[in-house]
C-alpha positions in Angstrom: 155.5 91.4 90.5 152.5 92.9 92.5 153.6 94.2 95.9 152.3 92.4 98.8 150.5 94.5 101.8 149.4 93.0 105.3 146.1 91.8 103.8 146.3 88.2 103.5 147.9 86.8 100.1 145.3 85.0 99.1 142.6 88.2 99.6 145.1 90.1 97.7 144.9 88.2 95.0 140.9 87.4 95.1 140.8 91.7 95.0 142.3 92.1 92.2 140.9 89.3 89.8 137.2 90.2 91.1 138.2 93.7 89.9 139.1 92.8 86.7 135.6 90.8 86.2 134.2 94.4 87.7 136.0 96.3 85.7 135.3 93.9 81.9 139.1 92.8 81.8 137.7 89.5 82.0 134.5 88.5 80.8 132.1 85.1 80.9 134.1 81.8 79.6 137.4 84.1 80.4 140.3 81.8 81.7 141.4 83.1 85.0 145.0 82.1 85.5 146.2 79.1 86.9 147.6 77.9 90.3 151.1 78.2 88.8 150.7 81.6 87.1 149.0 83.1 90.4 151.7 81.6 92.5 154.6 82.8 90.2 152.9 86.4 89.3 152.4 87.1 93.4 155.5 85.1 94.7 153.5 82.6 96.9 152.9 79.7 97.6 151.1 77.3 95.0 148.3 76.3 98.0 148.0 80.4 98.6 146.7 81.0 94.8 144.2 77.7 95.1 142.8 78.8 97.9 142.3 82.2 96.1 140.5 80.4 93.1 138.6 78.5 95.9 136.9 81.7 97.0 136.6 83.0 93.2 134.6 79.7 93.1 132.8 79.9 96.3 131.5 83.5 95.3 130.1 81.9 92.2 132.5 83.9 90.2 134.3 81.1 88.8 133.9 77.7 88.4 136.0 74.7 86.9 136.0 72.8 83.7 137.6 70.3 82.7 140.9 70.2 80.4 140.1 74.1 80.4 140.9 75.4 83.7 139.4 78.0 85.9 137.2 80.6 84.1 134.6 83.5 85.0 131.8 82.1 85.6 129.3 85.0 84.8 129.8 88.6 84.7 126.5 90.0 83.2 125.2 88.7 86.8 127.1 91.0 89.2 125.3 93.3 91.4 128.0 95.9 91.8 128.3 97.4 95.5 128.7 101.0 96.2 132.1 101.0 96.7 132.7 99.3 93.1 130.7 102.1 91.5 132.5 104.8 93.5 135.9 103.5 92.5 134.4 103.2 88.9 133.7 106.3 88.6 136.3 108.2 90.1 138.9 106.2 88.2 137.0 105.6 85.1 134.4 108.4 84.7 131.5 105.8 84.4 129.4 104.4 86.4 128.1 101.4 84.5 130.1 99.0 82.4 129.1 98.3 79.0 125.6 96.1 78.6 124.8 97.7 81.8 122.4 100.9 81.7 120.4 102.3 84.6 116.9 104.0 84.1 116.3 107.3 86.5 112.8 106.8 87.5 112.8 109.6 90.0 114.9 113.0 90.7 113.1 115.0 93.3 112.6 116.9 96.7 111.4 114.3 98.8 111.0 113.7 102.7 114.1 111.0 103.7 113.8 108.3 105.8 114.5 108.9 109.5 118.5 107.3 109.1 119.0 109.4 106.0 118.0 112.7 107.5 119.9 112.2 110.8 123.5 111.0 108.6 122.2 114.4 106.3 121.8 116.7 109.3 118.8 117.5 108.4 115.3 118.7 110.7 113.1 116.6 111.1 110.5 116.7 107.7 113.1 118.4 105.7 113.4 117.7 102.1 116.8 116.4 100.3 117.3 115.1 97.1 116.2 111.8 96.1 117.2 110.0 93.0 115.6 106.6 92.5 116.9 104.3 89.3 116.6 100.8 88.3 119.8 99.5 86.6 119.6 96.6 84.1 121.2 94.6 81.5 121.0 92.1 78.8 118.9 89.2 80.9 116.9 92.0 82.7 116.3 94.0 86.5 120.0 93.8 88.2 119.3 96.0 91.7 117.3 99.2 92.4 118.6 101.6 94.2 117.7 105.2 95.5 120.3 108.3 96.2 119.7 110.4 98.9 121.8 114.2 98.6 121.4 117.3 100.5 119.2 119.9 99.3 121.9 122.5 99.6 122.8 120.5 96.3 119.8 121.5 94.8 121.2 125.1 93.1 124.9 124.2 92.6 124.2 120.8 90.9 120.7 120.7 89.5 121.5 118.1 86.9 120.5 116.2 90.5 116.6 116.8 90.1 116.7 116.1 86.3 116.0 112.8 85.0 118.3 112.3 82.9 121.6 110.4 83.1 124.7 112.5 84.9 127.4 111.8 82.5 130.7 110.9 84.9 127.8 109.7 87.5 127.1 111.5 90.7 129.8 111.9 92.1 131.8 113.6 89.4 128.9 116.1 88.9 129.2 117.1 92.7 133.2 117.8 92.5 132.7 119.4 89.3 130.4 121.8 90.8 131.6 121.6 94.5 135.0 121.1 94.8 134.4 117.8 97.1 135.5 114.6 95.8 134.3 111.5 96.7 137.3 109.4 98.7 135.8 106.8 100.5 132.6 104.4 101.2 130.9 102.3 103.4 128.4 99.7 103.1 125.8 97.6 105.0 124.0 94.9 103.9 121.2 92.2 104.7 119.4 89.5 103.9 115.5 90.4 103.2 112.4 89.9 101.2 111.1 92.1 98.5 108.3 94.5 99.0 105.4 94.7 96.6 107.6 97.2 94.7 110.7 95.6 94.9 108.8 93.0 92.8 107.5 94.9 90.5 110.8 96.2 89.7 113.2 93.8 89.9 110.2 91.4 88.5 110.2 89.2 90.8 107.9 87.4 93.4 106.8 89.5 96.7 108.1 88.3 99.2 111.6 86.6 97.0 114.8 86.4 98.8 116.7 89.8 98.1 119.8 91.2 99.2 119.1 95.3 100.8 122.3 97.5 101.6 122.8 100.9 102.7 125.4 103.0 101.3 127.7 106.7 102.5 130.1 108.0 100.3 132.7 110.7 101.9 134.4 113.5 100.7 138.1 113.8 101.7 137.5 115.8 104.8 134.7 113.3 106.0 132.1 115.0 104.9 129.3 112.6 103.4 128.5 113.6 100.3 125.6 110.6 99.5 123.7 107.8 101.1 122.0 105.5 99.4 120.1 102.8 99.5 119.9 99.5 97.3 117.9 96.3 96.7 119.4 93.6 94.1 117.5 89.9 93.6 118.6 86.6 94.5 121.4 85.2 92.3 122.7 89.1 91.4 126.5 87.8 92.8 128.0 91.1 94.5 131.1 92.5 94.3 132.6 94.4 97.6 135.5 96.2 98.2 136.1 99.6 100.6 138.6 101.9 99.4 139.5 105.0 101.2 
């Protein structure tokens, strides 16, 4: 039986099953288990495990049907947060699940926005690395997003101003080469509209409703080792955990 910590059952529970639709374990049409199993496999309380398929539901993870159950609703449709693709890749050594592929559409020197260079340390008009993809699947756009590193990066892991995929994913390629490893994240996010070029990435309309966060990942002394920045489109459901 899955130990129990001071996070509320039901949470607990709504953690791990959105971690296996993260992770593939479960996949669209899946059958999530049922009020019985969940309340037998955790030890609580039958109204505990609906209230955690409740908020599977809510999410528009899941939904019901009848004479079938409780089953994942669609998982080609998640926009994955930073924290998921930290986790992925530091357990995993991917950063994308299968049917998902990102497109690099920029690995450069580049002038940061104001927030990124102050969280960077950087002087004012310095330069840091900027890596700027678009990651889609099957049915199409699923978020754009943009890395920001420091330049000090630049000559121990120059894989970071090629184009080309970073096998492992970022964070991989800096321990590698650094020591560092990525331990922890945070993320913000907000309701927005797209830009001109959010559109024309993501295709959709200017001005559509669109989900913007900001992302830091940490090293185990603190250290940032990344922010980043990250646009999905409406109806890209998002997955969020933070681990660390």
């Amino acid at each position: 039986m899955p130990e129990l910590d001071r996070t509320p059952p039901y949470l607990q529970v709504v953690h791990e099953l959105k971690r296996r639709i993260v992770d593939g374990e479960l996949n669209d049409g899946d059958r999530l288990p049922s009020v019985r199993q969940i309340a037998d496999q955790w030890g609580i309380a039958q109204a505990t495990a609906m209230k955690a398929l409740a908020a599977l539901r809510a999410d528009g993870l899941a939904e019901s049907v009848t004479g079938v159950g409780t089953v994942v609703r669609s998982r080609r449709n998640l926009h994955r947060s930073a924290v998921d693709r930290l986790e992925r890749a530091l357990s995993t050594g991917k950063i994308y699940p299968d049917g998902e592929y990102a497109v690099i559409k920029a690995a450069e020197l580049s002038t940061p926005p104001t927030w990124v260079a102050d969280l960077l340390e950087l002087e004012e008009g310095a330069h840091a690395i900027r890596r700027h993809r678009v990651t889609y699947n099957e049915e199409g756009p699923v978020s754009a997003s943009t890395s920001w590193f420091s330049p000090a990066l630049a000559e121990t892991v120059p894989a970071l101003l090629q184009t080309d995929r970073i096998p492992g994913g970022t964070p991989n390629a800096i321990e590698a080469a650094t020591g560092r490893r990525g331990a922890a994240a945070e993320e913000a996010t907000a309701a927005t509209r797209a830009t001109e070029r959010d559109a024309e990435e993501l295709g959709v309309e200017v001005g559509s409703p669109v989900l913007a966060g900001r992302n830091i990942y940490f090293d185990t002394e603190g250290g940032i080792i990344e922010v980043g920045e990250s646009v999905a489109p409406e109806g890209r459901w998002r997955i969020h955990r933070r681990n660390g």
